[in-house]
C-alpha angles and dihedrals in degrees: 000000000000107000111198133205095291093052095051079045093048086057091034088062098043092055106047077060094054095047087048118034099008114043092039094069091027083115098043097048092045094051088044082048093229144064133218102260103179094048091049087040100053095046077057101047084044092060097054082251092125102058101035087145101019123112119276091230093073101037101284122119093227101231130149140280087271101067098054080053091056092051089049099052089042096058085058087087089067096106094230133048102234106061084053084048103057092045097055081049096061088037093040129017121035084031110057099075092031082062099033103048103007115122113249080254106061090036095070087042100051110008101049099055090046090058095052091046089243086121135037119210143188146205121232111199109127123066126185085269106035125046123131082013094075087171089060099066107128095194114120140200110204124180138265120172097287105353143049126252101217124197137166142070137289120196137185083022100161113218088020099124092058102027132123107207135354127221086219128198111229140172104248108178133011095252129101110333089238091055101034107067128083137196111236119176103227119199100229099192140016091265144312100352093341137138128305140278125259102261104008117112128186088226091181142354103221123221115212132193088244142014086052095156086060110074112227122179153166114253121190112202116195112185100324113174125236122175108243092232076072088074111104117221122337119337106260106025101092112110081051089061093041094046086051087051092050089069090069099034090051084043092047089052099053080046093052099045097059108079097032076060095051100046093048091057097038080054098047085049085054095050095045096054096059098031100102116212117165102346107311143051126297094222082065088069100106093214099053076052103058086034095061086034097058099043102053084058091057084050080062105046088049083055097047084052107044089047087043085062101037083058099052079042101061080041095066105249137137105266097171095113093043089048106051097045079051096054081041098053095041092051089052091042092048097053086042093053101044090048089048092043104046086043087061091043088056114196090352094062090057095065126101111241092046118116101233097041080053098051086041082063101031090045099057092073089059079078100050108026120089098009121346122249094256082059095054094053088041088060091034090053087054098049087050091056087244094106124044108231107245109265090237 
């Protein structure tokens, strides 16, 4: 894909932001655990970054797919995984339906604020018993006159702790799990920051092994009332809308993985040239050589790959098949690249604050977030004609 001059000042402006007012509190906001969401999110919002694609009547500038790539590769320069995380999240994850299918009503309710960083919201897909499984949620939206009655649990929900409203994945009548579940945007406080809602309980904060600046939780909701004009799109069409979504958010991942990768190799090369063993530099071994080498050609087929889809992709095509290899591929290269990469930093690269040991714990979850391994080469095997798609 030819990227123009928007799109280099689009990068250009997003990482002037990181280098002031990210990177510089990377290492505070990883050892608290948490970031200020609404802060980073605002200085966001203030420079046009959250709505990239979003329409221009609520805020967004109404550009293509590639631009929301660029941002993503961009946020790889954010020297930990979780910050990048929360804020796909925001631009990719919990808004696509939300602008695609949301009623003019509930987009300048929800949409608009998200876009000028004023809300942070959340998706609510995975529950304890149902991740990768979307068709296995068991939360449910019954009615009452006007409005739904919603229950259940939602667990690993990124920004939740923090977050203003969720666009929630609920079970919405008794028929075929593919045609039974609907997208409700669910006001999770009182306002900004606020209280909050009725029902909802942060049951528990999780702690991970990796993206620790990023707050994940488990959230119990017991009858908690939405109005029904809070449904997007039609009832019961809701995996539909979330497995559309999961195009852009496994297109978004494979974006977001590139320059982290390439940073985390350019650096190893940098420590390697000045680490001293036997009387020569470590960077002279041949083999730390063709290592480093090969992997960072892997780092641009799977760019080739990722920006091969996101063309098809703001052409309109079906990129299903090209998504999800590159979702599949980033998740394997990431793990491949941290192991290789903290071998060659020896006992440094054993300590806590270091780059690479942080990417070896951040870049597990590209295998298991938004759909495992094992789910990419099941959808890959169907779109190949080797695995008959389930009836219902």
């Amino acid at each position: 894909m030819q990227l123009t001059h928007e799109h280099e000042e689009v990068r250009k402006t997003l990482k002037r932001y990181i280098d002031e007012h990210i990177n510089p509190h990377v290492d505070e906001w990883e050892a608290a655990e948490i970031f200020p969401a609404h802060q980073v999110f605002k200085g966001l919002g203030d420079l046009g970054l959250l709505g990239l694609t979003k329409p221009v009547e609520y805020g967004g500038a109404g550009l293509d797919y590639s631009y929301s790539m660029v941002m993503a590769e961009t946020l790889g320069h954010i020297r930990c995984g979780g910050v990048p995380m929360a804020i796909g999240v925001q631009t990719d994850m919990c808004t696509p339906a939300l602008a695609r299918f949301g009623s003019d009503e509930l987009k300048r309710e929800f949409l608009a604020p998200a876009i000028a960083g004023d809300m942070v919201g959340c998706i609510g897909v995975s529950e304890p018993g149902a991740g990768s499984d979307v068709s296995g949620i068991r939360s449910s939206a019954r009615k009452d006159g006007d409005d739904y009655l919603i229950s259940g649990q939602k667990m690993w929900i990124t920004n939740s702790l923090q977050a203003d409203w969720m666009c929630m994945l609920v079970n919405t009548g008794e028929g075929p799990v593919h045609k039974n579940k609907s997208l409700i945007m669910v006001p999770m406080r009182d306002g900004p920051g606020g209280k909050l809602t009725k029902g909802i309980e942060v049951a528990q904060k999780i702690r991970k092994i990796g993206m620790n600046s990023s707050d994940t939780g488990l959230l119990y909701f017991d009858n908690v009332r939405v109005p029904q004009r809070h449904l997007i799109g039609q009832e019961g069409q809701g995996f539909i809308y979330q497995m559309q979504q999961f195009q852009e958010e496994r297109l978004w991942a494979a974006a977001n993985s590139l320059v982290t990768l390439d940073d985390c190799i350019r650096e190893t090369i940098e420590w390697a040239q000045q680490r001293r063993m036997f009387g020569a530099s470590l960077i002279d071994q041949q083999w730390v050589q063709f290592k480093l080498t090969e992997l960072q050609t892997e780092v641009e087929a799977l760019r080739a790959l990722t920006w091969r889809a996101g063309e098809f992709y703001v052409a309109g095509q079906d990129v299903l098949q090209l998504a999800s290899m590159a979702k599949l591929k980033a998740g394997r290269l990431t793990r491949e690249v941290a192991d290789t990469c903290l071998q060659f930093w020896g006992g440094m690269g054993f300590t806590w604050e270091n780059r690479i040991s942080r990417l070896y714990r951040d870049g597990r979850l590209a295998s298991i977030g938004g759909g495992a391994d094992e789910v990419m080469m099941g959808i890959i095997a169907k779109t190949m004609g080797m695995a008959k798609r389930p009836a219902n």
